[in-house]
NUBA-286902 format. One line per field, with one value per atom (N, C-alpha, C): residue in one letter; z, x, y. Coordinates in Angstrom, 1 decimal, padded with zeros to 4 digits. Atoms other than C-alpha are relative to their C-alpha. Layout:
<marzas>
type <- (A  ...)
w <- (Z  ...)
u <- (X  ...)
v <- (Y  ...)
</marzas>
This chain:
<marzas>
type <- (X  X  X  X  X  X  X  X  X  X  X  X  X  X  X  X  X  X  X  X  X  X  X  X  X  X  X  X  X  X  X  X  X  X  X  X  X  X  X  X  X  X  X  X  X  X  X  X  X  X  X  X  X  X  X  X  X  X  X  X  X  X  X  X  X  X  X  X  X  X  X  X  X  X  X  X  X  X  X  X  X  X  X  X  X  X  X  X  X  X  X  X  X  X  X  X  X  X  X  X  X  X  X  X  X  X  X  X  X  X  X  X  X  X  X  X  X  X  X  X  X  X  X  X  X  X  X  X  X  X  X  X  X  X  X  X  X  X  X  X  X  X  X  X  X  X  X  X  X  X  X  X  X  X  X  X  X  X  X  X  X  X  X  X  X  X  X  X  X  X  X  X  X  X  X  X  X)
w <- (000.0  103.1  001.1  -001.0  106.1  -000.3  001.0  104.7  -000.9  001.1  102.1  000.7  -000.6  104.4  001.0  -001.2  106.8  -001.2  001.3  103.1  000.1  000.6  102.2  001.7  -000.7  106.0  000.4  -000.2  106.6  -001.3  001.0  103.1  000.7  -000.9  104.3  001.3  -001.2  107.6  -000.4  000.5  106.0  -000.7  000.2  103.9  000.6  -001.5  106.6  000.6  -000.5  107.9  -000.9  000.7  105.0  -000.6  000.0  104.5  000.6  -001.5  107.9  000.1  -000.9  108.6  001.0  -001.5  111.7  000.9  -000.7  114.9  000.1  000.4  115.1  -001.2  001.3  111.5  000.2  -000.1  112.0  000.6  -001.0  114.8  -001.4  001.3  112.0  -000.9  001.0  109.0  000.8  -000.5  111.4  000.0  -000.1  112.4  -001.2  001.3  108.9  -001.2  000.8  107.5  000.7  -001.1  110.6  -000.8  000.4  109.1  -001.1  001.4  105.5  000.0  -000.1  106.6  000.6  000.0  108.4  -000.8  001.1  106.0  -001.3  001.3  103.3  000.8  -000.6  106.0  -000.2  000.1  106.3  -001.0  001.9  102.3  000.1  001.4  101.7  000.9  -000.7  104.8  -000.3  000.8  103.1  -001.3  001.2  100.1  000.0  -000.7  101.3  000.4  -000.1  103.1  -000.7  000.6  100.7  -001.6  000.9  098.2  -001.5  001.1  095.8  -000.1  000.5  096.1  -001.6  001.3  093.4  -001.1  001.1  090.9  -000.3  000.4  091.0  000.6  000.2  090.3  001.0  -000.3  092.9  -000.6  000.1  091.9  000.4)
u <- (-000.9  081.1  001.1  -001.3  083.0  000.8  -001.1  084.3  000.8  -000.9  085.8  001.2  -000.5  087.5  000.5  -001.2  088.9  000.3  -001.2  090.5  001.1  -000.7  091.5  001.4  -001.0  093.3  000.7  -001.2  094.9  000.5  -001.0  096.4  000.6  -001.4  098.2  000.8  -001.2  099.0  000.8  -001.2  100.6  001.0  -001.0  102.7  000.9  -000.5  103.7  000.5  -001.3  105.3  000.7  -001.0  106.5  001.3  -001.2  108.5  000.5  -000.8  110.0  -000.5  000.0  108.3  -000.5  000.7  107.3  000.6  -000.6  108.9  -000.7  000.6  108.1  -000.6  001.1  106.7  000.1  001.0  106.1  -001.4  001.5  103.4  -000.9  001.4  101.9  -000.3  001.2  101.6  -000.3  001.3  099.8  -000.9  001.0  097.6  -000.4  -000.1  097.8  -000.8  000.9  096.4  -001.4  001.5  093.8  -000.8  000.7  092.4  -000.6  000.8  092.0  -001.0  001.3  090.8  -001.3  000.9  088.4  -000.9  000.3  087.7  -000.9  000.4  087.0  -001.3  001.4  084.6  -001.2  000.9  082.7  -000.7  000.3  082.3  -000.9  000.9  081.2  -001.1  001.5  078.4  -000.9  000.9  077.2  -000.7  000.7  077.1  -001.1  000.8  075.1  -001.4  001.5  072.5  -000.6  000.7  071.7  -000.4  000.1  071.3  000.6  -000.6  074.2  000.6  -001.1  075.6  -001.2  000.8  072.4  000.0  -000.9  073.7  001.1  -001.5  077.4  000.1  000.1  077.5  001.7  -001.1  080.7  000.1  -000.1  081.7  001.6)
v <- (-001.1  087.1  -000.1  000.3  086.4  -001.0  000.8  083.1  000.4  -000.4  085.1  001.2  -000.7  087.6  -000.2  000.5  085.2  -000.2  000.3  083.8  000.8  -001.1  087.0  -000.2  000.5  086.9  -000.6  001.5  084.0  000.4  -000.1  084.0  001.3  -000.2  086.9  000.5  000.1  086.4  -001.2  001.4  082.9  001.0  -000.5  085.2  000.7  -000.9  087.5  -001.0  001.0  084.4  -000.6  001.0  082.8  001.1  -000.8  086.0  000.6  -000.1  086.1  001.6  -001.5  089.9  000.1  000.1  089.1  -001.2  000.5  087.9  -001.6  001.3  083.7  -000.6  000.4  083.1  -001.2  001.5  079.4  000.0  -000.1  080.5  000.1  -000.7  083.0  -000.8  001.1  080.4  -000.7  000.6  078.5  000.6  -000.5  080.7  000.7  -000.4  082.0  -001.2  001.0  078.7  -000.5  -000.4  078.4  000.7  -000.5  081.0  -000.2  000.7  079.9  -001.0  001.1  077.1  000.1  -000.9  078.5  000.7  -001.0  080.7  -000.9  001.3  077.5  -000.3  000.4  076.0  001.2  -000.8  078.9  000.3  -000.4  079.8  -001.2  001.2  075.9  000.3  -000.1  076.4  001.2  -000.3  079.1  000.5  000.5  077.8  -000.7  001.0  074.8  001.0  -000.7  077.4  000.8  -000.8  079.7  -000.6  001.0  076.6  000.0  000.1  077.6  -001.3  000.9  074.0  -000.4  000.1  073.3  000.6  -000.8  075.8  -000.3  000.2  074.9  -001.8  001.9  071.1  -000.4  000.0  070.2  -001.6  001.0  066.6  -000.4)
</marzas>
């Protein structure tokens, strides 16, 4: 659940900078995709522990 809710953040703080509404938006999509990415790690680790990678075939 939290993996999914940094997603949900970063995507949009990256928008919030890609549509200049906020002072520096280069900083923000960085930290804007930080977060996603983040957000990705986190989802596939608990994918992995709660043994949905054996249900969803990744190839």
């Amino acid at each position: 659940m939290t993996g999914i809710l940094l997603i949900i953040a970063g995507f949009g703080t990256f928008i919030q900078g890609y549509l200049n509404t906020v002072p520096y938006p280069l900083y923000v999509e960085i930290v804007g995709a930080g977060l996603f990415i983040i957000g990705l790690a986190f989802t596939a680790i608990g994918f992995s522990e709660y043994g949905l990678n054996d249900r969803i075939k990744f190839k």
